[in-house]
C-alpha positions, 0 to 999 in steps of 0.5 A, a space after each residue: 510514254 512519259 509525260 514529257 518525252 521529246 521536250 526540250 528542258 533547259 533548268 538554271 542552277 541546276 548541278 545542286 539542291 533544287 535545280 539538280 532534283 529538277 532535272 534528275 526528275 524532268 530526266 526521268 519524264 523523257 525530257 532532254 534536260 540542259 543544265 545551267 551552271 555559272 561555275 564549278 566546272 567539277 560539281 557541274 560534271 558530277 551533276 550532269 553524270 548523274 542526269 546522263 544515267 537516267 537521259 543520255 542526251 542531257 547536256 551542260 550549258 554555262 552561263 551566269 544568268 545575271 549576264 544579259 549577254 552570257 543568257 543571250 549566248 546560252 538561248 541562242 545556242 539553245 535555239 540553234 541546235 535543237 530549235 526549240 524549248 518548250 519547258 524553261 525553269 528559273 532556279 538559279 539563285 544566292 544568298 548574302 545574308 545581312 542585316 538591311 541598316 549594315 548591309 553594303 550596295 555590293 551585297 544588296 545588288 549581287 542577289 538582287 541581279 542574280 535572283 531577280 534580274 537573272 530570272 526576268 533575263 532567262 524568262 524573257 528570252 525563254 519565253 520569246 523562243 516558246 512564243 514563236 511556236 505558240 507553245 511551252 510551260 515556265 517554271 520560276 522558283 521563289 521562297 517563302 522568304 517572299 511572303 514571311 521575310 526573315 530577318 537578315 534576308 531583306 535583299 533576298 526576300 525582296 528578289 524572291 518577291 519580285 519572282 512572283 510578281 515577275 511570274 503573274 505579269 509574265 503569265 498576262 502577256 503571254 497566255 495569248 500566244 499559248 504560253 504558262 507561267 507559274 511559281 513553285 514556292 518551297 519552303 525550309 528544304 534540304 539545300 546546301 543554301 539551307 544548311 547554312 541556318 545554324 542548327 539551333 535556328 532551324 530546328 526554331 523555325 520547323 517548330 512552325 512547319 505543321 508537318 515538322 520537319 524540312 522537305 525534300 528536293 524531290 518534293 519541289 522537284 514534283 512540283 515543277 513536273 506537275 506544273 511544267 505537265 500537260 496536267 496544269 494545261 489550265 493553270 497559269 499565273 498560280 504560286 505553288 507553295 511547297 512548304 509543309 504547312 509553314 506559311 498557312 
């Protein structure tokens, strides 16, 4: 039997890149996978069909995660038809790229909300379903972005910093009630969000991969698995970092 055969999974952002990995692989260990989206109504169809190969029940749940009352009505409905969860990962997330001294409050709160406030909102209340039954694994994805900044990403490293924190706090409060909580930090990974990086830049900046060369998905997918598994039963409040040797 899969590791996580009968589980409830809910992934956000989960019809591209990482979030897409993650439920294709979830998928693939038995969970029930549900896939968050904000938009795109087409690219979510792709994404849940590819995900229905593999697990006919998985299902597609629209919500934009900086939305306190979209995530209320997402989790409630989570609630009210399967009546539980017990594998939550918080993936959704942006990019406004800019620098600090020219860069608008528009910019600075878009990511900020999404990528930071949306993760506390979907965490939260995650996390309330899992402790009422003692039970369940938390997943946060941030970026190296939060311990080595790029320039130009100061909105977007000071949310994926945040994510971090947010994780070692939430891991405190609930490991009496039976709960983990832990980070995957991926670094240069082959993403739409990544493909942005001109060329000339990123090949730069995998100068300083020991690995040399950009990851997979799939390999942040792995990661998740293992940390959502039974396998990380005593592993709380840990960052995994998934970056070939970049920030070592």
């Amino acid at each position: 039997m899969s590791e996580l055969q009968g589980r409830v999974a809910l992934v956000t952002g989960a019809t591209r890149g990482i979030g897409l990995a993650v439920a294709l692989e979830l998928a693939r260990d038995g969970a029930t996978v549900l896939m968050n989206h904000r938009g795109r109504p087409e690219q979510a169809q792709e994404a849940l069909a590819q995900v229905q190969k593999i697990q006919a029940e998985a299902r597609l749940l629209q919500a934009d995660v900086a939305d306190a009352a979209a995530v209320e009505r997402m989790f409630r409905s989570v609630r009210n038809e399967y009546g539980r969860l017990d594998a939550f990962v918080s993936n959704a997330g942006i990019t406004q790229d800019g620098y600090a001294l020219m860069m608008g409050e528009a910019k600075w709160r878009e990511v900020i909300d999404t990528n930071l406030t949306g993760a506390f909102l979907c965490t939260r209340a995650a996390a309330r379903l899992m402790a009422r039954r003692r039970a369940g694994a938390i997943v946060t994805v941030s970026s190296t972005s939060a311990v080595r900044p790029p320039v130009g990403q100061a909105n977007y490293a000071a949310a994926k910093a945040g994510t971090v924190a947010l994780t070692q706090a939430l891991a405190k409060e609930l490991g009496s009630y039976g709960v983990r909580v832990n980070c995957v930090v991926p670094g240069f990974i082959d993403t739409s969000m990544t493909r942005q990086i001109p060329s000339d830049r990123l090949t730069e900046n995998l100068r300083h991969v020991p690995l040399g060369r950009i990851g997979r998905p799939q390999e942040v997918a792995s990661a998740v698995r293992f940390l959502l598994s039974d396998a990380a039963a005593y592993v709380t409040g840990s960052s995994l970092v998934v970056d070939g040797g970049l920030v070592c």
